[in-house]
N, C-alpha and C positions, 0 to 999 in steps of 0.2 A: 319748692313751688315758686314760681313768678311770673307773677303779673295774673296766679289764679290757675296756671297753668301746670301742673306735672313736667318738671326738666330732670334730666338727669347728668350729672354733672362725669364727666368719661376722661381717661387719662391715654393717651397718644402718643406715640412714636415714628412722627415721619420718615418713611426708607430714604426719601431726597428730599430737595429744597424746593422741588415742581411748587410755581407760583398756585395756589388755591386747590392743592391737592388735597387738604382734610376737607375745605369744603365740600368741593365736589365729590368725594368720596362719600364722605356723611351725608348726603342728599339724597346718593344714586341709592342708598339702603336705605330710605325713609326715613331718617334722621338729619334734618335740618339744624346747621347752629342756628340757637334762638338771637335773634338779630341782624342774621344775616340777610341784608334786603336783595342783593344781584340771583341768589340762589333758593330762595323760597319767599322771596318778598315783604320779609318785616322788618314794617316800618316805623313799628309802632316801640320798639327798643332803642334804650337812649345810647347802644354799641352794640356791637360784635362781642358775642360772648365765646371768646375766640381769644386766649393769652398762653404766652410760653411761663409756662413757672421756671425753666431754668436754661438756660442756654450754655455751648459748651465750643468753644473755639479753638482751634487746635492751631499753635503759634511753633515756631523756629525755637530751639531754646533759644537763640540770642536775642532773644524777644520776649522771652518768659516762660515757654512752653504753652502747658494747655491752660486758656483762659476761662473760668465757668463762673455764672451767673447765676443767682436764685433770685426769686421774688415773690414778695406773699401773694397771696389770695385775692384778689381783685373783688370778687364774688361773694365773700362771705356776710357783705353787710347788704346785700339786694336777694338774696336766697332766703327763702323760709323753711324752717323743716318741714318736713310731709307730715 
């Protein structure tokens, strides 16, 4: 719940790097990110609840090879259970 509202929180895998593809995708099937003000107009969230938990960078080995990222929850202390 936030802000009073039923959210449901959804795990993603974008096929490319297409700028605002989950938006726009989440939109066009009646699923708005909550925050999102250019594609469903709220304005009233203090962000875009819209974050990568892990990122994965595929480097040269003379470089390191592949670089990957984690990062916690953003979300867990603005969420209320249902």
């Amino acid at each position: 719940v936030y802000q009073g509202n039923n959210v449901t929180k959804v795990s993603l895998a974008p096929s490319t790097g297409r700028r605002h593809q989950l938006r726009v995708h989440l939109n066009s099937i009646g699923h708005p990110i909550v925050g999102d003000f250019t594609y469903c107009g709220d304005a009233e969230s203090p962000r875009m609840m819209l974050h990568a938990h892990s990122l994965s960078l595929p480097l040269p080995a003379k470089f390191g090879g592949v670089r990957e990222w984690v990062a916690p929850d953003p979300f867990l202390d603005i969420l209320e259970p249902a």
